[in-house]
C-alpha positions as CSV (number, residue, x, y, z in Angstrom):
1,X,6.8,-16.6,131.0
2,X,5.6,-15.0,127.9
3,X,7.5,-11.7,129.0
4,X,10.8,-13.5,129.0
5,X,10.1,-15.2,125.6
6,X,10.6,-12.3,122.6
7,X,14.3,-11.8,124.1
8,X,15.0,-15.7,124.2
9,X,13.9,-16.1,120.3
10,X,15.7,-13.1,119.3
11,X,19.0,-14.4,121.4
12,X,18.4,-17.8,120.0
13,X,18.0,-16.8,116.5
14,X,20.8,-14.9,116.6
15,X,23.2,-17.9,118.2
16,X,26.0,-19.6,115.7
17,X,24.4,-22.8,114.1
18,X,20.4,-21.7,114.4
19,X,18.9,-22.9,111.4
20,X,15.5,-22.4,113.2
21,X,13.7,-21.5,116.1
22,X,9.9,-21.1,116.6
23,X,7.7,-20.9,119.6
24,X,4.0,-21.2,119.5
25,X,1.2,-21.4,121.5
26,X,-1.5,-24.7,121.5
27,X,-5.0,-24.7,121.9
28,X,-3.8,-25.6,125.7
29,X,-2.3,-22.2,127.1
30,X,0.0,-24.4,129.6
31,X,1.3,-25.6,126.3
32,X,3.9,-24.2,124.1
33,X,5.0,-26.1,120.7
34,X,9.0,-25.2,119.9
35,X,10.5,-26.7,116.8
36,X,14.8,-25.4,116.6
37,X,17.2,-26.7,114.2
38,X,21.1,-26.1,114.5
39,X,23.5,-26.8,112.1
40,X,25.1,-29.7,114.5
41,X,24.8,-31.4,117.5
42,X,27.5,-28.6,119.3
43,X,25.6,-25.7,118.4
44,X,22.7,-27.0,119.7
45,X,24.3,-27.8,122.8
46,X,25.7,-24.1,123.3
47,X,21.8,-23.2,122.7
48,X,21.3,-25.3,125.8
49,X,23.6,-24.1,127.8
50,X,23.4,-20.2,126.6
51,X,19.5,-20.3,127.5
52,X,19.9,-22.7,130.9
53,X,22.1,-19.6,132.1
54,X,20.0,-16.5,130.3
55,X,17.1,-14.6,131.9
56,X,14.6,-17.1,130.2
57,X,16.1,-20.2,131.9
58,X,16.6,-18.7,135.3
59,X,12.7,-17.2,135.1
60,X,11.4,-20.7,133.6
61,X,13.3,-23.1,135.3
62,X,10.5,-24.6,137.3
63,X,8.9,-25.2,133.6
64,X,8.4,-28.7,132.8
65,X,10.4,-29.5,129.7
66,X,9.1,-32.6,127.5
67,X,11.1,-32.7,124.8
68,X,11.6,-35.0,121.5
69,X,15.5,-34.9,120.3
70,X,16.9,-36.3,116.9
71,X,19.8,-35.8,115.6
72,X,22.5,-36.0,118.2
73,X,24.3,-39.1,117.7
């Protein structure tokens, strides 16, 4: 995974509407922390579907995702 990541940040953080994007690691190496703002709810969608199709999504698909999501309504 953590050869994909470098080319997902630098795709994401170029996207129209990131305000934000940061990956880290935990004390738990399974675990990685990833805090993203967009400007709106659309942009943030695009950023969905832009990394569900990329490299990174194809080669981390079988990642569980647990994610905590405000600001969509």
């Amino acid at each position: 995974m953590t050869a994909y990541l470098p080319g997902h940040i630098e795709l994401t953080r170029k996207e129209q509407g990131c305000i934000f994007f940061e990956v880290a690691p935990t004390q738990d190496p399974l675990i990685w922390s990833v805090e993203e703002r967009f400007t709106d709810p659309a942009a943030f969608r695009a950023h969905q579907e832009r990394g569900a199709s990329s490299v990174w999504g194809r080669m981390t698909s079988a990642i569980t995702r647990d994610y905590t999501i405000s600001g969509l309504d």
